[in-house]
N, C-alpha and C positions, 0 to 999 in steps of 0.2 A: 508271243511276245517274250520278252527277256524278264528276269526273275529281281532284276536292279535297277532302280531308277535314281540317277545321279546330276540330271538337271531342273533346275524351278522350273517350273508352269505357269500359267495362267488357270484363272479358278478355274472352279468346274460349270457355272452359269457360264462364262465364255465358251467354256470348249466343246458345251451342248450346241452350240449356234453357230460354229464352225461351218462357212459353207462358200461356194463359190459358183456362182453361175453363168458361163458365157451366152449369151443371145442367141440364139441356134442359125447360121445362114442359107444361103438357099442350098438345099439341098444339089452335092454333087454328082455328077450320074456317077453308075455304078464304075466302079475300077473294072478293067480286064484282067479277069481273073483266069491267071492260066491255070490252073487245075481243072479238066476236065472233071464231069461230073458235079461240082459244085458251082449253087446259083451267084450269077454275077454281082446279088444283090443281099449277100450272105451278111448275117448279122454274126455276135460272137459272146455270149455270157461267159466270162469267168467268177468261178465260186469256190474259194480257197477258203478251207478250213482249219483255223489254228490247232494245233500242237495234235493235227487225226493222225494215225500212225499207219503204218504201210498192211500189218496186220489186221484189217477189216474181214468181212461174212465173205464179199467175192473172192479175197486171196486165201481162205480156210480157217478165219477164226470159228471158232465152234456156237458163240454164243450170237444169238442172231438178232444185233445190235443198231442195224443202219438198211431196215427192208426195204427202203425206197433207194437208198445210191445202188443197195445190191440187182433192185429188178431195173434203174439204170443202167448199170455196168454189163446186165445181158443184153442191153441193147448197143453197145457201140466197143471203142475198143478200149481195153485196158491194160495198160503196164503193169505188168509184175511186179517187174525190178526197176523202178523209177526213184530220182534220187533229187532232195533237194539242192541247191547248188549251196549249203548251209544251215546250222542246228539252230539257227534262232532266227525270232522274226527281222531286226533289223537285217542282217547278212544275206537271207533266204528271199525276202522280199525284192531287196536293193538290188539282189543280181539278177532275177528274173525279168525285174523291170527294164536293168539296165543289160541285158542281154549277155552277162558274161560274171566270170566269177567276178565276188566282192572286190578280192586284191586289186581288180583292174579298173574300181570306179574310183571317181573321189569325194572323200568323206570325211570327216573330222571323226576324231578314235576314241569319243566316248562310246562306251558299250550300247547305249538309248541313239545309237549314228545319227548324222543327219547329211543327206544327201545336195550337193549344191544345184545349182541351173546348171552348170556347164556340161553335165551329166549329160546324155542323149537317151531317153527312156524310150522305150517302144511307143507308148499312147501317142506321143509327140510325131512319131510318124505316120500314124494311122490321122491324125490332125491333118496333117498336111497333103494324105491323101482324100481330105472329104468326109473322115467319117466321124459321126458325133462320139465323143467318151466320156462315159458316166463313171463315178465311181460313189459309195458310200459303206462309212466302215464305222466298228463299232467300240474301238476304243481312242482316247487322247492323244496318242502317240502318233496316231492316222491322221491329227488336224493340220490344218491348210499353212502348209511352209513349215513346221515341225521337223517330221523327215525328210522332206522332200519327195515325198510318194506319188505327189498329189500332179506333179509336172506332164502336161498334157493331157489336163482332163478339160472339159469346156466344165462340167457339173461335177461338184464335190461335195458331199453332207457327210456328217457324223451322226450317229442315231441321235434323239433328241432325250434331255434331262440326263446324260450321261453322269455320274461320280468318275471323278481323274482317284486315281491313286497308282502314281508310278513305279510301286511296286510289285501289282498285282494285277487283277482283272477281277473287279469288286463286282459286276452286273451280269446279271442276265438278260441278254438284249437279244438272243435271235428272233423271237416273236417280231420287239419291234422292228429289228432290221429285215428281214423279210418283207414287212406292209412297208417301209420306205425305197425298199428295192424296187417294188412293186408300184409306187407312185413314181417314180421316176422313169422307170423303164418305161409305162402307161402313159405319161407327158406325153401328147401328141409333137410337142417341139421337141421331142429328143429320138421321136421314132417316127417321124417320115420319112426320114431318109435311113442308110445305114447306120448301125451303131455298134458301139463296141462297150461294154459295161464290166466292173470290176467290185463281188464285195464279196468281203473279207469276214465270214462269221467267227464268233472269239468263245463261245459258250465252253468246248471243251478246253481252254486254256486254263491251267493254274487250279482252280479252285474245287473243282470237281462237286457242285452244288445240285439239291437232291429238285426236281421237279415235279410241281401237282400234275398226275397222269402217267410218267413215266415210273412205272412198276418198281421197286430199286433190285437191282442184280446182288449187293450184298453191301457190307461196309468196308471192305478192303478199299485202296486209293482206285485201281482198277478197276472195281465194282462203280464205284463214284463217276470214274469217265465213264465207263461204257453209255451209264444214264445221259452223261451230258450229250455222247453223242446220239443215240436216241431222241433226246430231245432236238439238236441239231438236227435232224433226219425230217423230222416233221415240221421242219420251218423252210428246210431245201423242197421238200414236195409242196409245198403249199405255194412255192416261188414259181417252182417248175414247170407245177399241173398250169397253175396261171398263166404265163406265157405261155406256153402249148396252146393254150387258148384262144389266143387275139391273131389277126390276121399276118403277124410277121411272125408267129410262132411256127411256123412250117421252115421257113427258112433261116433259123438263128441254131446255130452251135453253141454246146454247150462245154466245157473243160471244169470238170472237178478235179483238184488236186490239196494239201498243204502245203504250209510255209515247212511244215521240218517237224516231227516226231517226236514221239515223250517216253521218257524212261520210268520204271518203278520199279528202282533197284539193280536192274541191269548195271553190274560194274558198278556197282555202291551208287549209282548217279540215280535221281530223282529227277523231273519234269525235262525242262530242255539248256540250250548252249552248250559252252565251254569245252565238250569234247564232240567227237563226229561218228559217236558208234553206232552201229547199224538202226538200232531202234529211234535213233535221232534224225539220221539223214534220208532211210528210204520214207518215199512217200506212197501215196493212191495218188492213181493219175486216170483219170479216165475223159474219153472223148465222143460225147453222142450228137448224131444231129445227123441233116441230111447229107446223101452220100456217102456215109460213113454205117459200114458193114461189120456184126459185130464179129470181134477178134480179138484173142490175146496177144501179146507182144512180151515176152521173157526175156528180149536184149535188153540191156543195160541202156536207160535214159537220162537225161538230164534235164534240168529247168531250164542250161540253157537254152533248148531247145524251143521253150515255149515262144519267144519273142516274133524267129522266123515264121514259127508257124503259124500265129495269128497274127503275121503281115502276108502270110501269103493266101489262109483260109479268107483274109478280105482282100486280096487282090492288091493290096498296097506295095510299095518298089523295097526290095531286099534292103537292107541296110548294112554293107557292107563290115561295119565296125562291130557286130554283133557275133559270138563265137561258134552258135549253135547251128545247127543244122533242120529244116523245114522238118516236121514230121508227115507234109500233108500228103506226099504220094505211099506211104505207107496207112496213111491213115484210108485212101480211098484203095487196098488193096494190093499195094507193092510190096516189093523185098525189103527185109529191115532187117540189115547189116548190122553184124557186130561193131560199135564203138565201146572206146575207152569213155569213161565221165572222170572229173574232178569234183571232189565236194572240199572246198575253202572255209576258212576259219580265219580270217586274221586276227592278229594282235591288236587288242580294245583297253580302255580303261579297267577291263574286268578281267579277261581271259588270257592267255596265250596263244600261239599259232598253233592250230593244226590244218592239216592237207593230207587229205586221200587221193590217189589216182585208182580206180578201179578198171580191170582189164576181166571180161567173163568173170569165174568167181573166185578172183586171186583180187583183193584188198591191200594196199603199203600205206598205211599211215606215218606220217614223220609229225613229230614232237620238235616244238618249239624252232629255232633257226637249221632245224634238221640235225639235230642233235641227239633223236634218238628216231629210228624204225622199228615198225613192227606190222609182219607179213600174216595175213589170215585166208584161208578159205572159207567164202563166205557161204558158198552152198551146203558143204559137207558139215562147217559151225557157222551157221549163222548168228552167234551168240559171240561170236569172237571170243572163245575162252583158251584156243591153243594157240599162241603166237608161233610161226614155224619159220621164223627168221633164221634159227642155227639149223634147224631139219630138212629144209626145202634152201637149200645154199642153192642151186641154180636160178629155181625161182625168185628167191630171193636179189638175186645178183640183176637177174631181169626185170623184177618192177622197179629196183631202184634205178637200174639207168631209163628207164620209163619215165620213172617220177623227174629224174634231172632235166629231163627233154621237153617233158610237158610244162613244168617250173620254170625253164628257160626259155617258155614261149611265151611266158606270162609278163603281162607289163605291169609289174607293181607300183602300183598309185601310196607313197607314203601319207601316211594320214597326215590331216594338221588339227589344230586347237589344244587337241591334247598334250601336256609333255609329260605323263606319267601312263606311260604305258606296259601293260603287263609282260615281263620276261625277255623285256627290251635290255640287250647286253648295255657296258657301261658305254656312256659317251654316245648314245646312239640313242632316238625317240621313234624308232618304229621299229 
């Protein structure tokens, strides 16, 4: 989530009861699913965990914090260098859903966004090809017409007795959001037929809270998450082992990833937003389930990606308007070609603009209306501490006509509701 909340709510009794449920219909037959090797009657768990950083046990953290995603990730395949399409949850959410960077949706420009209908979310197409989508999540910001998150779900819950405080992330909630995971997904009206399901755990966000069971690593802030995600660890296997279990657990995919990454002091910044440096943007991406042979993938990914590929792991019709590219013939054992990623930042009530285009491990961030660049190798400093914008002049010269071409393909969606917007020149509100 974001570190500012700058619009009123509704109490917190209402936003515990937050829910929506569509009547389930008769079940669709399965889509034709043109990926060979995968079942025509493929389900699809997504389970995105706020502010986990790219730096886990399977990419070489040392301390060995998350045993269940890590004996995961030796089962299927995982991104190295996988990247959110944005450093915080509204930006990083909003464009996964909506299939392409933030700049290109439309959204009113407070920092807490809210996403309109006109929007075209993935779930909304998976709808219209037949399949049931669940979703439930565990903070206020997740409730029904809020963001706008919620667009093409038939089923939507927030964990139950939630505390709102738009600041922060006051709860520990992945116990209970696991057992509601776990009741909905179990709903026989939500899984006789196909399904497509979405939740969002928040435990390591913001507050870094010590847990009965979970050993602590130390007192440092770092010390603190590691616990949370531990603790996170052991509410994802309890989800996971569970399905695994039930008769559609054989054919349902799984996708673990984050919304966007957390700093502790990297470049003076603490937790997440407002800029796009490496410990912010990359994510864990991993992908298990049947058909799916484990493998690493070290090319450069992007969230947009996500959209295509669970419209095509469920057989549902491409959606043209979407920027990404399928990952699923790479995931069942294909070539996976170098792409460029963008990670977006727009201008919010809070932040200013930033924009990466990343090509292999040459990084161009631009500052504000592109007013200022700065060029990193990210393999050799992954810490981005040597900018080589004056050093690396050819490189240089080449990401930035990179970045004009990729920026110029970009169809910027000005925000509305807002008129003070962050670093917005004069006479201009975006």
């Amino acid at each position: 989530m974001g570190l500012l909340g700058l619009r009123s709510v509704r109490s917190a009794e209402a936003l515990s009861t937050a829910t929506v449920t569509t009547p389930p219909a008769t079940p669709a037959p399965p889509a034709q699913n043109p990926a060979r090797g995968l079942p025509r009657d493929l389900n699809v768990i997504l389970l995105s965990i706020d502010s986990l950083r790219a730096d886990m046990p399977w990419n070489g953290y040392p301390r060995p914090i998350a045993p269940f995603l890590t004996r995961l990730a030796g089962e299927g395949v995982v991104y190295t260098h996988a990247y959110a399409l944005s450093s915080y949850t509204s930006m990083s959410v909003g464009g996964f859903l909506g299939g392409r960077p933030p700049s290109e949706l439309h959204r009113d420009g407070y920092f807490f966004g809210t996403y309109p209908a006109r929007n075209l979310f993935f779930p909304e197409v998976l709808q219209r090809a037949g399949v049931r989508t669940l979703g439930a999540h565990a903070h206020g910001y997740f409730r029904q017409h809020r963001a706008g998150f919620d667009q093409g779900f038939d089923v939507w819950h927030l964990v139950p007795n939630l505390r709102w405080d738009p600041t922060t992330d006051v709860e520990i909630s992945g116990d209970r959001h696991a057992a509601l995971a776990q009741r909905l997904v179990g709903d026989p009206a939500n899984n006789r037929g196909r399904f497509f399901a979405w939740f969002h755990f928040m435990d390591p966000h913001d507050q870094y809270r010590a847990h009965p069971g979970i050993t602590p690593y130390g007192r440092t802030r770092r010390d603190l998450y590691d616990g949370e995600v531990t603790f996170t660890d052991r509410q994802v296997e309890q989800f996971v082992t569970w399905v695994r279990a039930q008769p559609f657990g054989a054919r349902t995919v799984f996708i673990i990833t984050a919304d966007h990454g957390e700093c502790f002091g990297e470049h003076g910044h603490y937790r997440h937003g407002f800029e796009v440096w490496q410990e912010l943007v990359r994510v864990p991406w991993i992908f298990v389930g049947p058909g799916i042979s484990p493998r690493r993938i070290d090319q450069n990914r992007s969230h947009a990606d996500l959209a295509p590929t669970v419209l095509q792991l469920m057989g549902a019709p491409a959606e043209p308007s979407f920027t990404g590219v399928s990952l699923v013939p790479e995931l069942l054992g294909g070539p996976a070609p170098e792409r460029d990623v963008v990670v977006d930042l727009p201008r919010t009530s809070n932040n200013d603009r930033r924009r990466s285009v990343i090509r292999g491990p040459w990084k161009l961030t631009a500052y504000g209306d592109d007013r200022r660049f700065e060029l990193y190798n990210v393999e050799t400093d992954p810490g981005e501490a040597h900018n080589l914008a004056r050093t690396e002049r050819a490189r240089f010269a080449e990401m930035q006509t990179l970045y004009r071409t990729v920026s110029g393909g970009l169809r910027d969606v000005h925000p509305y509701a807002c008129r003070t917007l962050t670093g917005a020149p004069p006479g201009r509100d975006y």
